[in-house]
N, C-alpha and C positions, 0 to 999 in steps of 0.2 A: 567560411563559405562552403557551401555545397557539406557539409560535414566533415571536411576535414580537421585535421589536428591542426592548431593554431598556432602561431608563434606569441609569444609574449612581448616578444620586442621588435622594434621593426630597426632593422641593420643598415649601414650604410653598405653597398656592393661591396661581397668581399677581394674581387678584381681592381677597385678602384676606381671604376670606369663609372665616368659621370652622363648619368642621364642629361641630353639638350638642356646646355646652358646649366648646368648644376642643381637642376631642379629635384635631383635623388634627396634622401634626406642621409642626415650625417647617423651615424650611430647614436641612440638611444634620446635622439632628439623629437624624436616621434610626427604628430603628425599638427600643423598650424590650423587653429580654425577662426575659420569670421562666422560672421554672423550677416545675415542679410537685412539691408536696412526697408523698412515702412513701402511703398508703392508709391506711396504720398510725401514721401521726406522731403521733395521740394513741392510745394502745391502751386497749382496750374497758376500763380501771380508769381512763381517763382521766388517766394518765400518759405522760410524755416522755422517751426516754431523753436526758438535759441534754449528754451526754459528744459519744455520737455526732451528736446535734444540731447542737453547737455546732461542730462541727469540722467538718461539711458547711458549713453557713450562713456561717464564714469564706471557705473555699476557694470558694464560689459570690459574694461579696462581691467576691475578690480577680479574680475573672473578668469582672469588671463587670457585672455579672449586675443586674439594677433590683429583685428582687424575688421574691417567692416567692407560688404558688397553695397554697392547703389547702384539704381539704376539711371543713366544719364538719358533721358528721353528724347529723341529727334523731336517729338512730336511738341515738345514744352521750348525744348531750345532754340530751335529756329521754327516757329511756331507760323510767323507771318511772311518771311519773306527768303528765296533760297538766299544763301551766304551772310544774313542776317541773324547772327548768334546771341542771345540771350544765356550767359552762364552764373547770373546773378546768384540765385539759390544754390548753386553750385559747388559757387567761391565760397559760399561764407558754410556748408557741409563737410569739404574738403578741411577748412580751415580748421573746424572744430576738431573733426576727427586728429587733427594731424596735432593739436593742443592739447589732446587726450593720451598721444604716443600711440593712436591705432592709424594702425597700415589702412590701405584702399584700394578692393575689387571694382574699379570702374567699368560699367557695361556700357558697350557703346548701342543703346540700345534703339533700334529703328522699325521697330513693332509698334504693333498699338497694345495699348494695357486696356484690357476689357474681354472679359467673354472665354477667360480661360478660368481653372481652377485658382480658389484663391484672389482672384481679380475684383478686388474689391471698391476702385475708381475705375473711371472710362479716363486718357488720355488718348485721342487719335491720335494719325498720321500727322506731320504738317498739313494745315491749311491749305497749302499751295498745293501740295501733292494730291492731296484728297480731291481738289477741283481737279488735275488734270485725268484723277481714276474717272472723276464725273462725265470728265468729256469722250474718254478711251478709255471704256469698261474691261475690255481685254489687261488693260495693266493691273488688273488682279485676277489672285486665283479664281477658278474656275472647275468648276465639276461638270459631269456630262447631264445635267437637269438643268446647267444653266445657273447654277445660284453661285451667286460672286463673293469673294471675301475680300474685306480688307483690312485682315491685321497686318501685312505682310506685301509688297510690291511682289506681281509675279517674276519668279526667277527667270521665264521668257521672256523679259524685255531689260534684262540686265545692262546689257552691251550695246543698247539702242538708244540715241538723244528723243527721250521721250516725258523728259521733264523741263520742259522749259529749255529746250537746246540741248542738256545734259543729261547723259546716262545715268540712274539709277546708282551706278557702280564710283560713278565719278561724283555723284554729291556724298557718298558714304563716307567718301574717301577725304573730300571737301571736309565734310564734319567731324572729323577725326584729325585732320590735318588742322583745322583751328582749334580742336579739343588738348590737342598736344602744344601748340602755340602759347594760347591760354594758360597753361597750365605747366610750364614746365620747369618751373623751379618747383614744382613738388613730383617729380616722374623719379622713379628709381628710389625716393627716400619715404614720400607717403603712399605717393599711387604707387603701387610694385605690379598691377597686374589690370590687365586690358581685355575685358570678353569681349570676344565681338560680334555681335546680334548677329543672328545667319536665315531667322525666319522668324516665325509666329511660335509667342515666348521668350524669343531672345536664343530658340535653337538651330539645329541645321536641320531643317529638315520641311518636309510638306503640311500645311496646314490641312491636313485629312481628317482629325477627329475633332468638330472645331462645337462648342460645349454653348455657345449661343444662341439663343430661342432652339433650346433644346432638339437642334439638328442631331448631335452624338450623343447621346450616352454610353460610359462605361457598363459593358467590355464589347460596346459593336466593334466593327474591323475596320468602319473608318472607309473613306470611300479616294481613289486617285483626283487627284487638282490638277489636271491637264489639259485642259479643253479650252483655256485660253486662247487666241488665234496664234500669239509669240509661239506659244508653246506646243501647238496643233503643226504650226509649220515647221518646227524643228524636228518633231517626229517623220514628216513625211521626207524630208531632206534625208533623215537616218534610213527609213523604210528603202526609198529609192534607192543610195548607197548600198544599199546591203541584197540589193537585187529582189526584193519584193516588195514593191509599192504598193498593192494590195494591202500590206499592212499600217500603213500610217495616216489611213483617213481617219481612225480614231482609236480611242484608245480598248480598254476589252470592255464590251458591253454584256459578259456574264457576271462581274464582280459584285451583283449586291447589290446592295445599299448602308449606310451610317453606322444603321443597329443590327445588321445582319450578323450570322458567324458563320465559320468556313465552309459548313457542312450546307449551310442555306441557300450556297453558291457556286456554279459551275467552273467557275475560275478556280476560287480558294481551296474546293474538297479536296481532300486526299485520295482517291481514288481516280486518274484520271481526271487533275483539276487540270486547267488550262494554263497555270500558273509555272507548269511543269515541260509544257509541251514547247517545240520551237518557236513558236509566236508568241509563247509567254517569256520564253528566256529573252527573244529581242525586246518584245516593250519593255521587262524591267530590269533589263541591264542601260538602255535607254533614260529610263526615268530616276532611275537612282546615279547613271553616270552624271546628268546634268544637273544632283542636286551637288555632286563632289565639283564639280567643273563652277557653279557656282561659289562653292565654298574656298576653293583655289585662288578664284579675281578676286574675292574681299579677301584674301588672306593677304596675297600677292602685297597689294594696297599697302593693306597692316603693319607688315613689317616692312616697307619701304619708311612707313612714316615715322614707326616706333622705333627706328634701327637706331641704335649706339644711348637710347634714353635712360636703360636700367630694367625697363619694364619688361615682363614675360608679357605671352599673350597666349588666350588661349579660346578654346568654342567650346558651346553646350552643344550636349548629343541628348534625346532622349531617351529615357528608358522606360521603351514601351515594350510591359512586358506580358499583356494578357495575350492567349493563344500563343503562347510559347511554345508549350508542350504539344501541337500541332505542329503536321510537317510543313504547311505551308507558313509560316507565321505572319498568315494575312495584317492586320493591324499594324506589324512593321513593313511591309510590302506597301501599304498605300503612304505612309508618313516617308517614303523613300530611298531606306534599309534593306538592301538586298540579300534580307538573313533568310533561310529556309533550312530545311533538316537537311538539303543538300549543298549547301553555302555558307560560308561565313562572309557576313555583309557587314561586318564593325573594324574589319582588316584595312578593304582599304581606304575607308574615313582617318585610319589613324594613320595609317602609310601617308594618308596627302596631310593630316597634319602635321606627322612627323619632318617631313621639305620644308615645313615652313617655320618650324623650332615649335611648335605651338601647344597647348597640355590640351589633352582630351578631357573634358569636365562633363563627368558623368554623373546621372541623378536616378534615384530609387536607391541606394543604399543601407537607406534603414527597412528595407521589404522583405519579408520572410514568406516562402513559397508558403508552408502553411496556412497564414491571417490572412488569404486572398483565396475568391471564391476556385474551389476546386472545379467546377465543369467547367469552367473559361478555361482551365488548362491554365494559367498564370504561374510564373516558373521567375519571380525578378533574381533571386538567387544565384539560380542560372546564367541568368544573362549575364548581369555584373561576373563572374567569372569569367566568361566569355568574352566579355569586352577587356578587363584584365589580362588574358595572356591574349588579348590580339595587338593588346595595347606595348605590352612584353614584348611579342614580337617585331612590331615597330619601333620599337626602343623610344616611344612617345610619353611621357611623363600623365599619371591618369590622378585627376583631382574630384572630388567627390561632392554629392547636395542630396539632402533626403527632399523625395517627392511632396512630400506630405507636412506638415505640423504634426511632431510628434514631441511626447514630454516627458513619456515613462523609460523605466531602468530600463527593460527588454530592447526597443528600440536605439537607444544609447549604444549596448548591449551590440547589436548587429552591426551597427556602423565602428565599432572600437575594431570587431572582427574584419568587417570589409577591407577598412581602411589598412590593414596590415597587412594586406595582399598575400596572403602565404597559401598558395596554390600551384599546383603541379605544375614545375616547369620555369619557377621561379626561385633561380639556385640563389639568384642574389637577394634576396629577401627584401626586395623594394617596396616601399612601403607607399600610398600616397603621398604626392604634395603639398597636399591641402583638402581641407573639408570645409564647406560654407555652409552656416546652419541654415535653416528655412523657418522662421523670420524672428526678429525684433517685434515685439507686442507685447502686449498687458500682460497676457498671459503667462510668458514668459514669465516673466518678475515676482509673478505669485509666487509667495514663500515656499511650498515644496516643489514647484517646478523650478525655483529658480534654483536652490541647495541640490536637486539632482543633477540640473542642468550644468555647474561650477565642479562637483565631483567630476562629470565625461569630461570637459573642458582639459583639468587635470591628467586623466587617464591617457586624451590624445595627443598631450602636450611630452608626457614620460611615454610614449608607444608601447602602450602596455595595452594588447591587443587585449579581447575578449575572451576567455576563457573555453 
């Protein structure tokens, strides 16, 4: 990373000192990887196709492959009615994988599948939820143009009975708490590990760059989702507190627009951006405090439910990393990352995962600052180092996912390196927990994707970093 010299092997601490829950790796044990399974590996009747299933999950077994990600869909499982579980598809994925001798990343995931990269089915929200967005438009995100999203319930009405009596927070928790029920004579032996869906994608973070009729493209900056009424009124509550209520009728109305970049914009510029000035440090120490405050009550939840079952648990962060190499690093500022060339804003997302045992699961790892376009300033390199000793810092265990579908050696190549974490400051030479590939497909299995793909499998399996 970043150029430096690499280690070859990734060490267990040589203090002995076990990262939360054991999750360090032992010496020359290297780094476990799954594989992520299909979008569709249960289809919306809640069936599996067994044939081709099975005949994947072999051939990923026989590659020494540790395990498979799924995603467990709110929107599939309790489809019609709240507390009405449907885990039919489920049970008989779980089963197979566990027939195969492969472990399982279960996502608890309560996003909608559609509209992001990659998203190649539509799965909504539940039924039931989606009516009550219909009636109270405010329970979803919200930008200052007014256009509403619904991947994702807004994180302003978290803590409010606004779904049928119950909070937001309290049916997560609900369907996790029957996910564990269901399932737990395979917890700690098949399931070892619990993501838990924190926004749109299954991250923590703000649905600000959202790829749907072509509202965002890459590398705009991506616009703040605040404008909710939940979320309008929490700011003004913060404004007043803080003895200037002036500022919290709304949010900053110089930031852009979707496809802007920083310089386009009085907020983001480097010169005197707004971003910088007192009224920019309260809104976004504001909008980024209540996506962690968020991420706290679903954790909090999490591991009340998960406690004593075997399972880790852990959250996706994104890695957004165009406009990096700007001091504002607008695009992480609206997804609500409070990184800047004067901040480190990945510190304390790992500090609160850290409270809660939880692994930071970071994604862009196979990104090399060069293969991305140079005037966006795009820097993923960087970042991922960046998130690696803030992650060091909090002594929070950091597991890895490449952005992208990638096949070739060079790619491989960067993640063997990532994954070894051998960067300044890191005496113990810890290595990731895990690395989940991005995805199971056709493609995949093609004879020299697949023989490349079986070689790194190997390599991250002996921690034999990159070269």
């Amino acid at each position: 990373m970043a150029g430096r010299a690499l280690a070859t092997e990734v060490e267990a601490p040589a203090t002995g000192r076990v990262y939360r829950k054991g999750v360090a790796q032992d010496k020359g044990k290297g780094v476990p990887v799954y594989v992520m399974m299909p979008l569709d590996s249960v289809a919306m009747n809640n069936t599996v196709n067994r044939k081709e299933m099975n005949k994947s999950l072999q051939q990923l077994k026989s590659a020494g492959v540790e395990g498979v990600m799924m995603d467990v869909w709110w929107g599939l499982v309790e489809r019609d009615a709240p507390g009405t579980y449907n885990w039919g598809g489920y049970t008989e994925l779980i089963e197979m994988a566990k027939s195969h001798g492969l472990k399982v990343q279960a996502v608890m995931s309560f996003h909608q599948c559609g509209g992001n990269v990659g998203d190649s089915i539509t799965i909504p929200l539940p039924k039931w939820a989606v009516e009550e967005i219909d009636k109270d438009p405010d329970l979803a995100y919200t930008d200052q143009w007014g256009r509403r999203n619904y991947e994702y319930l807004s994180l302003g009405c978290d803590t409010l009975p606004v779904l049928k009596g119950r909070t937001p927070v309290q049916h997560y928790a609900d369907f996790m708490s029957a996910f564990r029920d269901n399932f737990k004579h395979a917890l700690g032996d098949t399931i070892v590990e619990i993501q838990v869906g924190m926004g749109p994608a299954g991250e923590l973070r703000y649905p600000s760059y959202p790829e749907q009729n072509g509202t965002w493209k890459f590398p705009g900056i991506g616009a703040f989702q605040c404008y909710d009424k939940y979320l309008l009124g929490s700011l003004k509550a913060a404004a007043e507190a803080s003895g200037k209520p002036r500022w919290g009728s709304t949010g900053p109305t110089d930031a852009g627009h979707y496809n802007n970049w920083p310089e386009d914009t009085r907020f983001f510029r480097r010169e005197g951006g707004g971003w910088s000035s007192p009224y920019g440090e309260f809104f976004l120490s504001w909008y980024s405090q209540m996506l962690i405050d968020h991420g706290e009550r679903i954790l909090t939840s999490a591991k009340s439910i998960f406690e004593n079952t075997g399972v880790k648990i852990s959250v996706k962060i994104a890695g957004i990393h165009w406009h990096y190499g700007t001091r504002s690093h607008a695009p992480e500022l609206t997804a609500g990352y409070y990184n800047t060339r004067l901040r480190d804003g990945y510190l304390p997302i790992a500090q609160m995962l850290a409270r809660h045992n939880a692994i930071f699961n970071f994604t862009c790892i196979e990104m090399r600052d060069h293969e991305q376009p140079q005037d966006a300033r795009c820097a993923p390199e960087k970042l991922v180092r960046q998130v690696a000793l803030a992650t060091l810092k909090a002594q929070v265990p950091l597991a890895g996912e490449n952005a992208l579908p990638r096949y070739d050696e060079y790619a491989y190549e960067q993640i063997l390196r990532a994954s070894s974490l051998n960067i300044d400051g890191n005496k113990d030479n810890r290595g990731m927990c895990a690395f989940t590939y991005l995805r199971m497909n056709p493609q995949l299995f093609q004879a020299d994707n697949w023989g490349r793909f079986v070689a790194f499998v190997k390599k991250m399996k002996e921690g034999r970093g990159a070269h």
